[in-house]
N, C-alpha and C positions, 0 to 999 in steps of 0.2 A: 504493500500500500504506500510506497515510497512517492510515486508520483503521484498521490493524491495527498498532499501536504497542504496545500493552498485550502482547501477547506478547512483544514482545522484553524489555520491563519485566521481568515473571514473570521471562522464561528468567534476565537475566542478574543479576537479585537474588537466583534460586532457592527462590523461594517468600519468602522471610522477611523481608517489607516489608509492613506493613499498612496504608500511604495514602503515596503516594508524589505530589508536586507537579511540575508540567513546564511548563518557561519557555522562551521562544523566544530566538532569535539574539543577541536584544539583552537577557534579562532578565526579560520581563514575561510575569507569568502568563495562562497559555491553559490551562490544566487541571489534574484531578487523577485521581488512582486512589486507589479503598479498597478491600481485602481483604473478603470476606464468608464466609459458611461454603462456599460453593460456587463461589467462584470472584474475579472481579472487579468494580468498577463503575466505570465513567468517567461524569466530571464535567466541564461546561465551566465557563469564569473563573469563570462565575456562580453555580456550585453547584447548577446545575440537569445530572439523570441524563441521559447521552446515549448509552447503549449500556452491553453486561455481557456475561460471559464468562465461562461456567460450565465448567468442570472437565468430561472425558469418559473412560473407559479408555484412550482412543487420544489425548487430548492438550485441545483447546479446543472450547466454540463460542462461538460471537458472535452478539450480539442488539442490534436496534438500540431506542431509547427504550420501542416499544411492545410489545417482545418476542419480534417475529420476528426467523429467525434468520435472518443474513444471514451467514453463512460460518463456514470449523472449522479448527484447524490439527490436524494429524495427526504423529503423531513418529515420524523416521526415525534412522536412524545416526548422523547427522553433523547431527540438527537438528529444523525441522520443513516440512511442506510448508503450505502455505496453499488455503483451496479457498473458492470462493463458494457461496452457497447453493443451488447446481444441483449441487455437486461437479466442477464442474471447476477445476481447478492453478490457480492464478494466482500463484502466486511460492512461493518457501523463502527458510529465514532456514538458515545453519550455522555452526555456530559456533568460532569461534578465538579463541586463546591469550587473548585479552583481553576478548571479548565473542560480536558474531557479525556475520557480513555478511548484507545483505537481496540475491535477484535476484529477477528477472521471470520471466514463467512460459517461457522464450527460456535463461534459465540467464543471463542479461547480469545482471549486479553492477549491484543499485540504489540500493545506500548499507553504511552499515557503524554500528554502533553498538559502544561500546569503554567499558569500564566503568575508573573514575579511581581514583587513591588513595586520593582523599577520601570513595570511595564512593559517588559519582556517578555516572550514566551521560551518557555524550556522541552524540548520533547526529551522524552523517556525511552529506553526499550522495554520490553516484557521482564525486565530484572533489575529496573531501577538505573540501569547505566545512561547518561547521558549522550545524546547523540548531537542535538542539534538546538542553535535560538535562532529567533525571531527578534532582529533589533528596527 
């Protein structure tokens, strides 16, 4: 669920971040996200587009560089579900007190992202390790 990041971004800035920067383990930039009118765009290091994420009634989709869509997230109660471009589940994200947790389409917990004080977010893996922020 690596390339579905930009949603937890949205869910847990709640819209009101218009370019957001994401550094790995140790610091160094591997990406960005910019707000558009209709949704999102992701950027690698390089500043070259690597996929977008337009706004739906029911929640997301996602499009890779050339514009096909390759999955949607859909909003439920407690979050959202994730689907690939056949529409079938492949994981949810729901969210708590701090942020939200990621699982697999099994319901097994894939990680957890938790939004800081400093207004950060921090993703998790499935055993607490650090992987990635959100500055």
């Amino acid at each position: 669920m690596k390339k579905f990041l930009i949603l937890l971004l949205i869910l847990v800035f709640a819209n009101s971040v218009f370019a957001t920067t994401i550094y790995d383990q140790y610091g160094r930039k591997t990406g960005s996200y910019k707000q558009t009118s209709s949704g999102y765009n992701k950027y690698n290091q390089y500043g070259q587009k690597t996929s977008s994420y337009k706004r739906t009634s029911s929640g997301y989709n996602s499009y890779d560089q050339s514009g096909r869509k390759t999955g949607s997230y859909k909003k439920t109660s407690s979050g959202y579900n994730v689907y690939d471009k056949s529409g079938r589940k492949t994981g949810s994200y729901k969210k708590t007190s701090s942020g939200y947790n990621s699982y697999d389409k099994y319901g097994r917990k894939t990680g957890s992202y938790k939004k800081n004080f400093n207004g950060t977010t921090t993703q998790y893996d499935k055993y607490g390790r650090k992987l990635r922020t959100f500055k």
